[in-house]
C-alpha positions in Angstrom: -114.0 -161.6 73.3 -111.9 -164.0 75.8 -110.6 -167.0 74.2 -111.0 -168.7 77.5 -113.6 -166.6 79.2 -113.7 -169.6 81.9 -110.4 -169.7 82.9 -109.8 -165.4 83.3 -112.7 -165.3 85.6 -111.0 -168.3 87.7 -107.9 -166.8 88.0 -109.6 -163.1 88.7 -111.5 -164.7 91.6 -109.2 -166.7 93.1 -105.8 -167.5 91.1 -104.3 -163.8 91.3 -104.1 -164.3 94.9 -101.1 -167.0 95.0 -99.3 -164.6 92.4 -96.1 -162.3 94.0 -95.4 -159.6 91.7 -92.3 -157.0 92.4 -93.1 -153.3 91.3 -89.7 -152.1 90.8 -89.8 -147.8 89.5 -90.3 -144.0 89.6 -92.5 -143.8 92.9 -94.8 -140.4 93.5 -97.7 -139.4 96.0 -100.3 -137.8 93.7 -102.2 -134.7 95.4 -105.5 -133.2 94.6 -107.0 -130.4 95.7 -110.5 -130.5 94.8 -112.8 -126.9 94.8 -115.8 -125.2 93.4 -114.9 -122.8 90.6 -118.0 -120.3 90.4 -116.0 -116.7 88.9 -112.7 -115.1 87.7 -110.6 -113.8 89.9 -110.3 -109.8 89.5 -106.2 -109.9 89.4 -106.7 -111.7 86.9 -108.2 -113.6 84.1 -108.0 -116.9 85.9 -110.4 -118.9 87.8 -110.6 -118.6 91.7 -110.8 -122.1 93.2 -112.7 -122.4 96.8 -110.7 -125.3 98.0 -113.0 -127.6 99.6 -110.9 -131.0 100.2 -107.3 -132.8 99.9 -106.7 -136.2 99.0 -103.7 -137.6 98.8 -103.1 -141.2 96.6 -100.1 -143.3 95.7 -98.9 -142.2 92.1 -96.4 -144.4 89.6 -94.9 -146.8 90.0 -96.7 -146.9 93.5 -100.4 -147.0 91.6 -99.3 -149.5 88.8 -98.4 -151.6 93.0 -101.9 -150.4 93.8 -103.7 -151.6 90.8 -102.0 -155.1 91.3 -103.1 -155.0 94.8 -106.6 -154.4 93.8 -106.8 -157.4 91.8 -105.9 -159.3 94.5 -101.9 -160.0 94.0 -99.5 -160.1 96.4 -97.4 -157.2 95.9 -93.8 -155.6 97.3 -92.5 -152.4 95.8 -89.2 -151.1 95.5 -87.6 -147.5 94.7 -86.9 -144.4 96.5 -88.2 -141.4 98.0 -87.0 -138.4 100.1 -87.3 -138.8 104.1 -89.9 -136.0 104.5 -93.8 -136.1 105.2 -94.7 -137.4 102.0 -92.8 -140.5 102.2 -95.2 -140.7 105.6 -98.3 -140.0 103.8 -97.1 -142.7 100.8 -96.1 -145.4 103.4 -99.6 -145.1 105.0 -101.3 -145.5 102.0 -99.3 -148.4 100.3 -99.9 -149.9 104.2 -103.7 -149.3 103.8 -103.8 -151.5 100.2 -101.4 -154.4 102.1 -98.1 -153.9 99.6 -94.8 -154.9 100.7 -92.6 -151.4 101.1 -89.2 -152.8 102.5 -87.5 -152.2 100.0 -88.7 -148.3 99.3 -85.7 -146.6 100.4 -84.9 -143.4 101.3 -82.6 -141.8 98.1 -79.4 -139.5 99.8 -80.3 -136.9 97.0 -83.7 -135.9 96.6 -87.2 -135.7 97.9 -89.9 -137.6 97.2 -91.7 -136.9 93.9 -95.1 -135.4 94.1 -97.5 -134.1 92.1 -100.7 -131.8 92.8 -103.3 -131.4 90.7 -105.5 -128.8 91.1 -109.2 -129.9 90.3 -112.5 -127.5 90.2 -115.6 -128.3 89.4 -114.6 -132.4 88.5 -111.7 -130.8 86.0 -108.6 -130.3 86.6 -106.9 -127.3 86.5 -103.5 -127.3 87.1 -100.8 -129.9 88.0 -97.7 -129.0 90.1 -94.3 -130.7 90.0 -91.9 -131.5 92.7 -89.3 -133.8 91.3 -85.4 -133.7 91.1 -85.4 -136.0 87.8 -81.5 -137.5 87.9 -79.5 -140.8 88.0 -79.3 -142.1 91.1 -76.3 -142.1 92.8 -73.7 -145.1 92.6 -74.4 -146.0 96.0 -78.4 -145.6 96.2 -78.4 -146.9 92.9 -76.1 -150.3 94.4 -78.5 -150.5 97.7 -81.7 -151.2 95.8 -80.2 -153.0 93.4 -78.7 -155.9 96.1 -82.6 -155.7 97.6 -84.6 -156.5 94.6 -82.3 -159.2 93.3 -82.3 -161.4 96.6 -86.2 -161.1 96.0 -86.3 -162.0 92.5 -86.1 -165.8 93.0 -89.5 -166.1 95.1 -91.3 -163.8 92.5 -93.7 -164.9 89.8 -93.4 -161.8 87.7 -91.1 -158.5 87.8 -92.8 -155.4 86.6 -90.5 -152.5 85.5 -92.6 -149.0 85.9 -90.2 -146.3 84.4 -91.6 -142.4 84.5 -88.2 -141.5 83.5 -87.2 -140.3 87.4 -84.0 -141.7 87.5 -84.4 -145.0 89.2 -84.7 -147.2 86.1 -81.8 -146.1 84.2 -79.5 -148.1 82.1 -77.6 -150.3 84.4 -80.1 -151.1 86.5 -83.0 -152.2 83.8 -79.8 -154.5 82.3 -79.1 -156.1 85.9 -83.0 -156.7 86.9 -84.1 -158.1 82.9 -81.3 -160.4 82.9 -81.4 -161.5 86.8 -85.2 -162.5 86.4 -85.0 -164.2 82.8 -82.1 -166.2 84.5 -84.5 -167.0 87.3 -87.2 -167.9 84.9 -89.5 -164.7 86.3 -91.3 -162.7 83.4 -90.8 -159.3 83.0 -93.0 -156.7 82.0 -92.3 -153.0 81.3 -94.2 -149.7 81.0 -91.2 -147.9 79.4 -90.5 -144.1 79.0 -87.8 -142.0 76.7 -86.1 -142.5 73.4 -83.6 -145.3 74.0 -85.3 -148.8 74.6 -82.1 -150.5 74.3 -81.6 -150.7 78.0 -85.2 -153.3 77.8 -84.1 -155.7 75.9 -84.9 -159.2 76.8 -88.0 -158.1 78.6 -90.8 -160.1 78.2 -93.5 -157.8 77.7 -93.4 -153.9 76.8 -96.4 -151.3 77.0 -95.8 -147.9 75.2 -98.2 -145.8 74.4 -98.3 -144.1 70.5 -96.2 -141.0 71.6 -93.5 -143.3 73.6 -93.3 -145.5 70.4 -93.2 -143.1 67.8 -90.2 -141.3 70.2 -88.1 -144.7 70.6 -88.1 -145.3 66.9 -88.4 -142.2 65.0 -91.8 -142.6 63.6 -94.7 -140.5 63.2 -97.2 -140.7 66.1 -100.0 -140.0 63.3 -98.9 -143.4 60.7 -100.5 -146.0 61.9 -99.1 -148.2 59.7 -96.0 -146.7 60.3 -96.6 -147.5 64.0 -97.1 -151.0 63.6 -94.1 -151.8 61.6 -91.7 -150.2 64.2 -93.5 -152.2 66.8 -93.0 -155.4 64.9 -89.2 -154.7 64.7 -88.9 -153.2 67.9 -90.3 -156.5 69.4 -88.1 -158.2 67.0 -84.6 -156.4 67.7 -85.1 -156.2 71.3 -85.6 -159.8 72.0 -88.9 -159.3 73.3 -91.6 -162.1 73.5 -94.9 -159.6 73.5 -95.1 -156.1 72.7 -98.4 -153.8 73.8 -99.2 -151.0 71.1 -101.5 -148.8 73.6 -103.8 -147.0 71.3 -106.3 -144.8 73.8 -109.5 -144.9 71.8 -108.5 -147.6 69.3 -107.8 -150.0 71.1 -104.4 -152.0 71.0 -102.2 -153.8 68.7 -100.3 -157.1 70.3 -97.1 -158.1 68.5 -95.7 -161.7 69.4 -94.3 -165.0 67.9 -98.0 -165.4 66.6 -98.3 -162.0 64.4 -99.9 -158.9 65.0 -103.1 -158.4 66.2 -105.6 -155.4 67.2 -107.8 -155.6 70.3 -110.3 -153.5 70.2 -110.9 -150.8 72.6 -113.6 -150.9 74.7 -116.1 -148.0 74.4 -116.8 -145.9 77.6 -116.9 -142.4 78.8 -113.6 -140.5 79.5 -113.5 -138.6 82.9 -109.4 -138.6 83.2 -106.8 -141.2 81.9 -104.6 -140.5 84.8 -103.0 -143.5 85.7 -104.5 -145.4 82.8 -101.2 -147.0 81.8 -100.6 -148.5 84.9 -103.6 -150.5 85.2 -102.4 -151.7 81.6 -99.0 -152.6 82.8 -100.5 -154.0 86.1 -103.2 -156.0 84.5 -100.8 -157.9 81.3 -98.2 -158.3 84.8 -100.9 -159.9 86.4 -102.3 -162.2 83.7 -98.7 -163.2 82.6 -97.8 -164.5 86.4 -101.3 -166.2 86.3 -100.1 -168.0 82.4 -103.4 -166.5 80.8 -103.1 -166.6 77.4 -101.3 -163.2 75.5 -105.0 -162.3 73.5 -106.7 -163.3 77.1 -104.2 -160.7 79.0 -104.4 -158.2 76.2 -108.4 -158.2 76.5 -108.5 -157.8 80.5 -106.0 -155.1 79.9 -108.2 -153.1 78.0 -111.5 -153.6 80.2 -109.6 -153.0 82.9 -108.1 -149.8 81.4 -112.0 -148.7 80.3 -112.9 -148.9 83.5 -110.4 -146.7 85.4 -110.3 -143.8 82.8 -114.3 -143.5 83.9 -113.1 -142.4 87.1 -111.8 -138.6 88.0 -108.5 -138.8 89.4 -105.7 -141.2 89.7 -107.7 -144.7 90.5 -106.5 -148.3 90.5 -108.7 -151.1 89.4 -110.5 -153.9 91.4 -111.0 -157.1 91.0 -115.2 -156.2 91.7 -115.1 -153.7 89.0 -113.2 -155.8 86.2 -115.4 -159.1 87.2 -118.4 -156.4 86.1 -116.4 -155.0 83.6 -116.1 -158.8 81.8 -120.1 -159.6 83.0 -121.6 -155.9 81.0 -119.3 -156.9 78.1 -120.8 -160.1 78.2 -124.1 -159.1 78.3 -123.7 -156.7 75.1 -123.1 -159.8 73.0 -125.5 -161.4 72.5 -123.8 -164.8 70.7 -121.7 -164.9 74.2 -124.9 -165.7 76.0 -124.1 -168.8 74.2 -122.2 -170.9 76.7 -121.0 -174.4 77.2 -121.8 -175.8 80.7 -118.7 -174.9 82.6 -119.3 -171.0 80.9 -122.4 -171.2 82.4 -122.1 -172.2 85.7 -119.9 -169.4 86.4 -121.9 -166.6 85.3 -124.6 -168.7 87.5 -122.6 -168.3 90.2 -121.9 -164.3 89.8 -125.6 -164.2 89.2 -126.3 -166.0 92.8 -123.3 -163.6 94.2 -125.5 -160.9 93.7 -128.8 -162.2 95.1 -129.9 -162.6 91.6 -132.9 -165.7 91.4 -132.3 -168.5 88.3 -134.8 -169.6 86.3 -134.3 -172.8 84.3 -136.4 -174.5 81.2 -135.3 -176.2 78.3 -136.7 -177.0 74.6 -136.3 -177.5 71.3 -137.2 -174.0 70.0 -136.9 -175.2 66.5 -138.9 -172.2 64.0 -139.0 -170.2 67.4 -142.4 -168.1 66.8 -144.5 -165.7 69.2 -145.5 -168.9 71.9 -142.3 -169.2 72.7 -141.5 -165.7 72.7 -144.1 -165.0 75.4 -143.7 -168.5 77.1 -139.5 -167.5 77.4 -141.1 -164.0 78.9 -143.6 -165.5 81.8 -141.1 -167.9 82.3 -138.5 -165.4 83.4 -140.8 -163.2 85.6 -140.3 -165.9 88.1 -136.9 -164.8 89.1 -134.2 -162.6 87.6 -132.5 -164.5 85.0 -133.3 -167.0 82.7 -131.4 -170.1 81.4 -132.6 -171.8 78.3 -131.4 -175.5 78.1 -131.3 -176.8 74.0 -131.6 -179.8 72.7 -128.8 -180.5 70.2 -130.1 -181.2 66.8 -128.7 -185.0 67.1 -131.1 -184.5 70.6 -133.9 -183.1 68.4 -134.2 -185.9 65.8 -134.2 -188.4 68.6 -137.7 -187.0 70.3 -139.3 -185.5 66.8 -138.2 -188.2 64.1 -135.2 -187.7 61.2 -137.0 -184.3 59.4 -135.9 -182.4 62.5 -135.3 -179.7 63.2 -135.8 -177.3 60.7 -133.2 -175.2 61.6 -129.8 -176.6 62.9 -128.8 -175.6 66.7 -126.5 -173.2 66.2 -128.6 -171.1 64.7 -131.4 -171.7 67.3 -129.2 -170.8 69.6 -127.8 -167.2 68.0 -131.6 -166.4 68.0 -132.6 -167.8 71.4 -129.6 -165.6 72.5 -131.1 -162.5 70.9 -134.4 -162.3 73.0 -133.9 -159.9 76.1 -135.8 -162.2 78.1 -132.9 -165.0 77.7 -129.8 -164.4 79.9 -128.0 -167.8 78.8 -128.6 -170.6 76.5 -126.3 -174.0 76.8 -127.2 -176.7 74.5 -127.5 -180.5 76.0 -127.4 -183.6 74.0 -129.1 -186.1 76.0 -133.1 -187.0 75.6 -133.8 -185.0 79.1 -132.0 -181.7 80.6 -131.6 -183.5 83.8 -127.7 -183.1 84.1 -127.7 -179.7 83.1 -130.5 -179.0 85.8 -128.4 -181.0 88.2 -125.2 -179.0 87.5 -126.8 -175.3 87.4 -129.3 -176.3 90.7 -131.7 -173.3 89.6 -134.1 -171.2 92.1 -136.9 -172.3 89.6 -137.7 -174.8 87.0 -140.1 -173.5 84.3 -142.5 -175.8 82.2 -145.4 -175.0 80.1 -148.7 -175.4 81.2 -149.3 -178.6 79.4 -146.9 -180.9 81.3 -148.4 -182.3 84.6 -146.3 -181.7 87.7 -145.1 -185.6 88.0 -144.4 -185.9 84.3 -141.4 -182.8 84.6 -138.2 -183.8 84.1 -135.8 -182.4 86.9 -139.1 -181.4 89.1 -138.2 -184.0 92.3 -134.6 -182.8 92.1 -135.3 -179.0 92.2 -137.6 -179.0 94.9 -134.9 -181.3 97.1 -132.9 -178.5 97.2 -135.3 -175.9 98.1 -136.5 -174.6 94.9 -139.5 -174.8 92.8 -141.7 -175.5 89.6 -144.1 -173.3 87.9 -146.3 -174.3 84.7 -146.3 -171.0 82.4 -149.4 -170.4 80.3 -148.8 -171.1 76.7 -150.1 -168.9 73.8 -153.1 -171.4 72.3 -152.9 -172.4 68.9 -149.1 -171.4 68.5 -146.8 -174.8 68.0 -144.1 -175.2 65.7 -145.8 -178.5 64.4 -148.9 -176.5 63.7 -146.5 -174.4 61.1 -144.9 -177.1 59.5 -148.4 -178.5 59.1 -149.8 -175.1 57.2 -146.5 -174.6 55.1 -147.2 -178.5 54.1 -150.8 -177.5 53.2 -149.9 -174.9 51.3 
C-alpha cells in the first residue's frame, strides 16, 4: 500500500509533466515479426512461421525514454546508433512519443543495434542479434559526453540505462554520476556486468537477482545471501537507494532507513520484455517528482505488473498505472477507508469515467441485515457508493454516552467489507453536510423514514443538479431494537 496514496496520484496526473528527465544508454529498435505457426516444416523439425505482420518499437535505453514519456515526463535521450534505415525507423518512433533525440548521435564504428524477435502464435520464437558490442571510440565517446553535460544543469533527474553495448563504460558513468551530484540532479541506474564500481555515487541502482549475484559473487538462489550483498553494495558504493528486482517476489529496497520488501504484485505473465525499464523509468520518474522511496518502490512494481501482461516490448502509461493503483485499491478492502482528501480523488477518477456517486451517511453501529440491504438499494441509484460515518465522539453526541457499541474504526473495516460500499470517510461533526459539500455527489440517499425537508444536504444537492431518493428500510431491523432484546435477555 502507498504511504501517500494522495500525493502519487497528484503527481501521476499532473506533477510528472514539469519533470525533464535525460535517458542517457545502450539504444536499440526492437523488431517483431509476428505469424501463425500451424505445422513443422518437412526440412526439418522446426516450426514454419506464415509471417503475417512487422512491427517495429524503440528498444533500451530508447523504451526505458518511452516508458518515461508515457507517464507524462519530458524526456531527451542521448546515445548512438549507426546512420542506416534503422536509425530512420528509431527517430520516427521516438518523434511519434515527443522525446528529445538531439543528442542521439551517429557512432563512426557501428550500426545501430537491433533485435528481431520472431513471434508465432503470441510466443516468441526466436530473437536475432545485430550488435557490434565495444567501447566507443575516444572521439564518439568525447562528443556525447560534451552534449549531455551542457544539459545536465536544466535536468531534474539523469537516468543511466546500461545493456552493456559500449556507451556506458567506465569513464563515462564516472563523468555523468559526478557532473549531476555536483549539479544536485539525482541519478538513477539500471546497471549491467560484473563491475559496479564505475556507479558509485549514484543515487539509485536497479539490478535484477542475476545482475546482483554477478556484481558480488553470490548465489542467485540465497536469498538471504542476496540481501546482504545488496546492503553492502549500497553501502560501499555510496549509494542512497538500492532496488533488489525480484520478478515474482516482489522487491527488496535498501536505504538509510533499512531494508525493506515490497511485495510483488500478482498478474499474469505474457513477456517480461522490457520489464526493467519501466522499473528504472518509473523510481526515475517518482525520484524527480520527490515521492517518497516506499511510494516510488510501490508504483515501480504496479507499473512493472502491468507491462509484463502485455506480449512484446511495451512501455507504461500514465492511464494504465492510474488503473493499475485504482484495481489495487479496490482489492483492499481497509483502503476503501479514506480520509476526505483520499476520497475526493478517487471521486474524481470515478466522475472521469462517467461513473454516477451516490452519497448517505450513518452511524452503522452493530451493522445488521437493514443496513445491509438499505447500503444495497441505496447504491442501485448510480454506480458507486460513498458511506459518510459518524466518528464515535460524533456518535455519542446524537445517541447519549453508551454509544456506540463498537468504536469507528472497526465500523468502518466492516462498512468497507460490503461489496455494495465503494468508499467510507468518517466525519466528526453532528451533520455530514461538509463532506456532502466537498464530494458534490450525483445522489444523496436517505431512508424512507426522513421527510424530504428534514435531509441534511438535500437543498444543496439538488442546487447543483443532483438528487435525493428515500430507500425502503427493512421493517422491524434497528440497531436500538437489538440492544433493547440483548437488554431483555
Amino acid at each position: 500500500m502507498f504511504q501517500s496514496l494522495h500525493t502519487v496520484v497528484a503527481a501521476l496526473r499532473g506533477g510528472l509533466g514539469q519533470q525533464r528527465v535525460l535517458v542517457v544508454g545502450d539504444v536499440m529498435l526492437d523488431r517483431y515479426l509476428w505469424g501463425r505457426v500451424s505445422r513443422i516444416s518437412p526440412e526439418a523439425p522446426v516450426p514454419v512461421l506464415h509471417l503475417q505482420r512487422e512491427t517495429d518499437v524503440a528498444g533500451g535505453a530508447a523504451n526505458v525514454a518511452r516508458n518515461l514519456a508515457g507517464l507524462g515526463v519530458q524526456v531527451a535521450l542521448a546515445g548512438v546508433t549507426g546512420d542506416d534505415p534503422e536509425r530512420a525507423a528509431l527517430l520516427a518512433l521516438l518523434a511519434a512519443d515527443g522525446i528529445d533525440t538531439e543528442d542521439l548521435l551517429i557512432a563512426s564504428d557501428r550500426g545501430t543495434v537491433t533485435k528481431t524477435r520472431v513471434i508465432g502464435n503470441h510466443q516468441q520464437m526466436l530473437r536475432i542479434d545485430q550488435e557490434r558490442a565495444v567501447p566507443l571510440t575516444q572521439a564518439d565517446r568525447d562528443r556525447l559526453l560534451a552534449a549531455i553535460t551542457r544539459r545536465i544543469p536544466r535536468l531534474d533527474a539523469l537516468l543511466l540505462s546500461d545493456y552493456a553495448k559500449g556507451v556506458l563504460g567506465a569513464e563515462v558513468c564516472t563523468v555523468l554520476i559526478a557532473a549531476a551530484r555536483a549539479a544536485g540532479v539525482p541519478v538513477a541506474v539500471d546497471p549491467k556486468g560484473k563491475d559496479f564500481s564505475r556507479y558509485a555515487g549514484a543515487s539509485l541502482i536497479t539490478p535484477n537477482r542475476a545482475e546482483l549475484a554477478m556484481a558480488t559473487g553470490t548465489d542467485p538462489q540465497d536469498r538471504d545471501a542476496l540481501v546482504a550483498a545488496g546492503a553492502r553494495l549500497r553501502q560501499d558504493l555510496g549509494l542512497d537507494l538500492l532496488a533488489l528486482t525480484l520478478s515474482e517476489q516482489g522487491m527488496v529496497l535498501f536505504d538509510a532507513e533499512g531494508i525493506r520488501d515490497i511485495p510483488a504484485v500478482a498478474q499474469e505473465v505474457f513477456d517480461v520484455s522490457g520489464a526493467g525499464d519501466t522499473v528504472i523509468a518509473t523510481f526515475a520518474a517518482g525520484l524527480a517528482a520527490g515521492l517518497g522511496h516506499l511510494d516510488t518502490a510501490h508504483l515501480a512494481n504496479l507499473a512493472a505488473g502491468v507491462v509484463v501482461g502485455h506480449v512484446g516490448t511495451a512501455p507504461i502509461t500514465r492511464a494504465e498505472l492510474l488503473a493499475a493503483i485504482g484495481d489495487e485499491q479496490a482489492l483492499e478492502q481497509g483502503a476503501k477507508v479514506r480520509d476526505l482528501p483520499g476520497t475526493l480523488e478517487q471521486v474524481r477518477h470515478w466522475r472521469a469515467s462517467g461513473e454516477l456517486v451516490v452519497f448517505t451517511n450513518g452511524c452503522f453501529d452493530l451493522l445488521h441485515v437493514g443496513h445491509v440491504t438499505y447500503l444495497e438499494r441505496a447504491r442501485r441509484y448510480g454506480h458507486r457508493l460513498v458511506v459518510g460515518l459518524n466518528t464515535d465522539a460524533s456518535v455519542r453526541a446524537l445517541k447519549g454516552p453508551g454509544r456506540p457499541l463498537i468504536r469507528e474504526d472497526d465500523r468502518a473495516r466492516v462498512l468497507a467489507a460490503l461489496a455494495s460500499v465503494d468508499a467510507v470517510v468518517l466525519f466528526d461533526e453532528p451533520t455530514p453536510l461538509r463532506l456532502i459539500e466537498a464530494l458534490r455527489p450525483d445522489v444523496l440517499a436517505k431512508g424512507a423514514d426522513y421527510r424530504e425537508e428534514d435531509v441534511v444536504g438535500a437543498a444543496e444537492v439538488k442546487s447543483w443538479g443532483g438528487r435525493l431518493v428515500l430507500v425502503p428500510l427493512v421493517e422491524d431491523r434497528s440497531t436500538s431494537g437489538i440492544i433493547r432484546r440483548m437488554q431483555g435477555a
